[in-house]
Every structure is written in structure tokens, then in C-alpha cells.
C-alpha positions as CSV (number, residue, x, y, z in Angstrom):
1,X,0.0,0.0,0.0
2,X,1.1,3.6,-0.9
3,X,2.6,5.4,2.1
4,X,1.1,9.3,1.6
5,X,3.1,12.2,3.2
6,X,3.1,15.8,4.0
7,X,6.3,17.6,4.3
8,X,7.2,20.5,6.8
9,X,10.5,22.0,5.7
10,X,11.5,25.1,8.0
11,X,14.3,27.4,8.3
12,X,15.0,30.1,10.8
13,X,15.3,34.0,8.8
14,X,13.6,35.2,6.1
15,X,17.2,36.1,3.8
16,X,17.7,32.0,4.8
17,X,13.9,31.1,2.8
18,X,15.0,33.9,-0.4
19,X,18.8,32.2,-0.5
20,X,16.6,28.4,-1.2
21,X,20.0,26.8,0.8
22,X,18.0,25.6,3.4
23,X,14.8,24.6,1.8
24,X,16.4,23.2,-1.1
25,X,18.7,20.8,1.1
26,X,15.8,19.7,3.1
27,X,13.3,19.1,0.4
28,X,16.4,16.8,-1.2
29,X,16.1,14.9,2.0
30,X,12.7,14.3,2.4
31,X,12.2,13.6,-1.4
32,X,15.0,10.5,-1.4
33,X,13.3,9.1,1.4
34,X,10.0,9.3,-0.2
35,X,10.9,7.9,-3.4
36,X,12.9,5.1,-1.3
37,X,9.9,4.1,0.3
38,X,8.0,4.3,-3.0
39,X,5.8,6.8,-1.6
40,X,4.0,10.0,-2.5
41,X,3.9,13.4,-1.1
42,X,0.9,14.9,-0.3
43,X,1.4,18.5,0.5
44,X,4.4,20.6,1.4
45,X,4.2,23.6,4.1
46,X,7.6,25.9,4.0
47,X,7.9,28.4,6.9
48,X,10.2,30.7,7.9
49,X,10.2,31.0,12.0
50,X,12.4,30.3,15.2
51,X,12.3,26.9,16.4
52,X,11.2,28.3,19.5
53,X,7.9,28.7,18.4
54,X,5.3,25.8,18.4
55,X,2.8,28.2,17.1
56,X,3.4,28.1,13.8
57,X,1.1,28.2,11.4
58,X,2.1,26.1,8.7
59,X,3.8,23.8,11.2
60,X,-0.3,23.6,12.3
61,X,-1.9,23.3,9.0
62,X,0.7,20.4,8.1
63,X,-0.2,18.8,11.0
64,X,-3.8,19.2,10.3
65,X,-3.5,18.1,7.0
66,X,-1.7,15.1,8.3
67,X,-4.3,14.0,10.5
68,X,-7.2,14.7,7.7
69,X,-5.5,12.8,5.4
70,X,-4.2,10.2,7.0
71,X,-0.7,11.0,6.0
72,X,2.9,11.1,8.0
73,X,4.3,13.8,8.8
74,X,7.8,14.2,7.4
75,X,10.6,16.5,8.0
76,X,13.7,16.6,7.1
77,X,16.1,16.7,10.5
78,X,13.8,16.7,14.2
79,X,14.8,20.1,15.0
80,X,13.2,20.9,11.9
81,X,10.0,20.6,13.6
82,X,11.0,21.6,17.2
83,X,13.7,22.4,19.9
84,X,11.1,21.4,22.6
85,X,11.0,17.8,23.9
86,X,7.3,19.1,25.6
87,X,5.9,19.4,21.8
88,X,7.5,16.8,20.7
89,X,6.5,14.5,23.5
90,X,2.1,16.1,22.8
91,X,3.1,15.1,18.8
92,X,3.8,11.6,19.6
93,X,0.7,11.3,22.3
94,X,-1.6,13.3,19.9
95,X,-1.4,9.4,17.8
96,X,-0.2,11.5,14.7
97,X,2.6,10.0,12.6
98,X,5.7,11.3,11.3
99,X,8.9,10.4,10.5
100,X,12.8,12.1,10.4
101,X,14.3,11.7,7.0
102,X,17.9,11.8,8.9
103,X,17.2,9.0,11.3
104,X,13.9,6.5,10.0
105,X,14.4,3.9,12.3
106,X,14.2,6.2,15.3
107,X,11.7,5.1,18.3
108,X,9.7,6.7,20.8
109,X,12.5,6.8,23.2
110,X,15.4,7.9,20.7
111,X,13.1,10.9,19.9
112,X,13.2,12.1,23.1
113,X,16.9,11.9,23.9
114,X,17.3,14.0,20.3
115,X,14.6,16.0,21.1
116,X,16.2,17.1,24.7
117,X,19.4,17.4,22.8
118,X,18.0,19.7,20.4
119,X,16.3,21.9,23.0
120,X,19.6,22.2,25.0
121,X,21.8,23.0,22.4
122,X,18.7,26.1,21.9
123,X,19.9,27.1,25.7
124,X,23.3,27.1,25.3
125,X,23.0,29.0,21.8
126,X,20.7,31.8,24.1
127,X,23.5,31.9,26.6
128,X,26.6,32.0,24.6
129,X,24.9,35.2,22.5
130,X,23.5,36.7,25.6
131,X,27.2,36.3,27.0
132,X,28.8,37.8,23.8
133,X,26.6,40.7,24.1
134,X,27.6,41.4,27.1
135,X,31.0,41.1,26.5
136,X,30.7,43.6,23.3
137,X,29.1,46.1,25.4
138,X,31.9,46.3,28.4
139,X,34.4,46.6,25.4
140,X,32.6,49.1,23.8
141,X,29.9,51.1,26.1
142,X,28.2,52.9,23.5
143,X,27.9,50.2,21.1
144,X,24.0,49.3,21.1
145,X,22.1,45.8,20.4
146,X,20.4,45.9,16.9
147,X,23.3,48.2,15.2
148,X,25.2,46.9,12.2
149,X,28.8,48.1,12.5
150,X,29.8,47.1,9.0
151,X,29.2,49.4,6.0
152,X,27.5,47.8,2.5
153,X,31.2,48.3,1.2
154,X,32.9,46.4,4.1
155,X,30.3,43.8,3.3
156,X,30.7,43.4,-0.2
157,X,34.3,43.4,-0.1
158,X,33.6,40.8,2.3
159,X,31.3,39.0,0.4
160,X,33.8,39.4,-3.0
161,X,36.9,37.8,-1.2
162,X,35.0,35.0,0.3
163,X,33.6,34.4,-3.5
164,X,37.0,34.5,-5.0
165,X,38.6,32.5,-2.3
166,X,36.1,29.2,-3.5
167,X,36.2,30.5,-7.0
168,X,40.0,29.9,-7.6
169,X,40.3,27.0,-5.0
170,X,41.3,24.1,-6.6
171,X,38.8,21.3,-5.0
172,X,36.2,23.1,-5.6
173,X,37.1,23.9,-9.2
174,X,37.9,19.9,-9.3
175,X,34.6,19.6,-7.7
176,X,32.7,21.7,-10.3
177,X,33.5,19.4,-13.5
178,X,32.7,16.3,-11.6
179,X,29.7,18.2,-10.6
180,X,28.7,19.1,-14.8
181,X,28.8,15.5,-15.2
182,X,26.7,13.9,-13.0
183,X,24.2,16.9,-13.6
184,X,24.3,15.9,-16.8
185,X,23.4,12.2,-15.8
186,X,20.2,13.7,-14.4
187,X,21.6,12.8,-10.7
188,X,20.1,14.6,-8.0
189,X,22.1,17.2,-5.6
190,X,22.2,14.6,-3.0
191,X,23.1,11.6,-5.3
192,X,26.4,13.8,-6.4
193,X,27.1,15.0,-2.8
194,X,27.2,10.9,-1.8
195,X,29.1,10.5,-4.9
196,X,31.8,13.4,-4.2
197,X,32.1,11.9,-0.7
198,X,32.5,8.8,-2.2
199,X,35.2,9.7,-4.3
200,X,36.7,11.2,-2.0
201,X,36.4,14.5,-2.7
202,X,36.5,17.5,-0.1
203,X,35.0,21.3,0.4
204,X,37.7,24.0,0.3
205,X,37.5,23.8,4.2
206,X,38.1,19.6,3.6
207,X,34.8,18.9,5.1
208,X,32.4,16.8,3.3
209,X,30.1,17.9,1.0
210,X,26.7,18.3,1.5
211,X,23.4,18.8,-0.9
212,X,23.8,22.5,-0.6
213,X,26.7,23.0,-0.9
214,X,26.8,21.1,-4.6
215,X,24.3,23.4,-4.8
216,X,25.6,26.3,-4.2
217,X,28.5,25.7,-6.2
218,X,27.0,24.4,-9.2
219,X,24.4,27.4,-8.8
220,X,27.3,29.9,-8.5
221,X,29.6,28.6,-11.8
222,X,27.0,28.3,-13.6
223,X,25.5,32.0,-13.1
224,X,29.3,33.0,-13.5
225,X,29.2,31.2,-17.2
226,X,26.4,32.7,-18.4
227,X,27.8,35.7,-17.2
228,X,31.0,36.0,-19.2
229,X,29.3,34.3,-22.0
230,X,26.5,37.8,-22.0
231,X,29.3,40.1,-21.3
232,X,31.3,38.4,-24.5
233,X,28.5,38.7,-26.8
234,X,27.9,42.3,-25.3
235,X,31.7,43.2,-26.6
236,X,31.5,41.3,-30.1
237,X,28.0,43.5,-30.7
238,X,30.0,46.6,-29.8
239,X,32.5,46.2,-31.9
């Protein structure tokens, strides 16, 4: 029999949901697993909110939609869905089902160890910004919470060095052809993550590589083509 779903994919700001990085790695997720267990996806509900929040309202209609239809619930990672073990714990009691895409086989009693993990790593996050603040402020008294110190220059220039640095790098230029052909081989941007991984390839920072990050790269060298291609048709017209 069919297994139907509905997917929750979340992420935290707003400039996170225009960038597609997060959504884009999670909906990878989910979809493998769903095509893996031959199933089909309902519905998807995409927010952008803190995971602090159980009031969400997509996170309420997917649920609702869930229940209605008789479908699981599916997100990509648990803290997707919550930091809190407490709404995690009224989920599971509530009888409605869903699954992790990062960990299927997790029971009732793994959920809530991952689930107080989640929410404790949430604390320590408050209290290591709360401390930095305070820091900032005894170096620098009239320094005030909500103020950006760096000017749109200092940011771009920013922005441009980082871009260069992965640009010119080597394993990621490596990366990028092995990239083209597996694109080409219609393979999906977690299929060629697993394969770069495989392969033994590594990030400019040697860490593995993820679904967005072949994303991102592939995304980014393949805006810069077109680009010098338009800017090389723009100088033959001129001339």
C-alpha cells in the first residue's frame, strides 16, 4: 500500500527562505526518502520562524493536514520541527505520525533523547549570545544591540573575497567538472554530494560535501558562465 506524506520543511530567517540553501537541502532529503519508500507526497508547508515557536502556522496546518488525510508527517532533520521535547512528547501522544528523513528507524524513546538534545543545544545558543553581548558592550559602552557596525562596502568586499577564495580554490574547481557530469546524468544534488564523498572529494574547508553546498557551487559557476558568456556577446555586438 502507498505510504502518503506531508512535508514541513523550515528554516529560521527570512534572507535563509529567499537564498533556497536551506529549503532546497531539506526538500532533497525528504524527497530521497520518499521515493525510497516508493511513496508520495501529499502536500508541502515551508515556513520561515524560530524553532522556538510551536505556534506556527504552517507547522499547524501540516499537521492538520496530516491527521485529515491520514498521511505522515515528514521533515527533514527533528529540529526541523521543534527544539522542545514538551511538543514533541504532545506530537507523539496526539497518535499522529511522522517520520525524520535523517534517522527513519528512530523510536519513541530515541526521539526524546534528540529531542532534549535539540532543546539544550537552543539554551546554550541563548547563553553563549547573551554572553557575547555582554562582552561587546563592556568593550565598547556605546555600542547598542540591533546596530550593524559594518558598512555595504565592508560587506561586499567581504562578500567578494569569500567568492573568490572558493572560485580559484582548486577542489572546488575539481569539484565543479565532476559536478557538470553527474548533472548531466540527471543525478540529483544529494546523489552527487554521496558521490563526491565517495570519491573522495572535499570542500575548500576539507569537510564533506553536502546537498547544498553542490548546490551552491553548481548554482554559482554556472551564473558566473552565463555571465561571461552575455558580457562576451555584449563586446562582439560593440565592436
Amino acid at each position: 500500500m502507498e505510504t502518503k506524506y506531508v512535508s514541513y520543511v523550515r528554516v529560521s530567517t527570512k534572507r535563509q527562505e529567499i537564498s533556497g540553501l536551506g529549503l532546497e537541502a531539506q526538500r532533497q532529503i525528504i524527497l530521497n526518502y520518499i521515493t525510497h519508500q516508493n511513496g508520495r507526497l501529499l502536500n508541502e508547508f515551508v515556513e520561515s520562524e524560530s524553532g522556538r515557536r510551536d505556534d506556527r502556522p504552517e507547522l499547524i496546518k501540516a499537521i492538520s493536514t496530516s491527521k485529515n488525510t491520514d498521511a505522515t508527517l515528514i521533515v527533514a532533520k527533528l529540529d526541523r520541527l521543534s527544539r522542545s521535547v514538551s511538543f514533541i512528547s504532545q506530537l507523539m501522544e496526539s497518535k499522529v505520525k511522522f517520520v525524520c528523513a535523517d534517522m527513519p528507524t528512530a523510536n519513541e524513546f530515541t526521539l526524546h533523547i534528540f529531542s532534549a538534545l535539540a532543546e539544550q543545544e537552543r539554551k546554550y545558543i541563548s547563553e553563549r549570545t547573551k554572553s557575547a553581548l555582554r562582552a561587546k558592550k563592556l568593550r565598547e559602552p556605546d555600542w547598542k544591540a540591533g546596530t550593524n557596525n559594518l558598512t555595504d562596502t565592508g560587506r561586499k568586499k567581504a562578500h567578494h573575497t569569500n567568492y573568490m577564495k572558493a572560485r580559484t580554490d582548486t577542489k572546488v574547481v575539481h569539484a565543479y567538472h565532476y559536478i557538470q557530469t553527474l548533472k548531466r546524468q540527471g543525478y540529483t544534488y544529494q546523489q552527487i554530494a554521496d558521490k563526491l564523498n565517495m570519491e573522495h572529494y572535499r570542500t575548500r574547508t576539507n569537510k564533506l560535501f553536502r546537498c547544498n553546498t553542490v548546490w551552491y557551487i553548481w548554482n554559482r559557476m554556472e551564473n558566473e558562465k552565463d555571465a561571461h558568456v552575455h558580457a562576451n556577446c555584449d563586446a562582439f555586438n560593440n565592436t
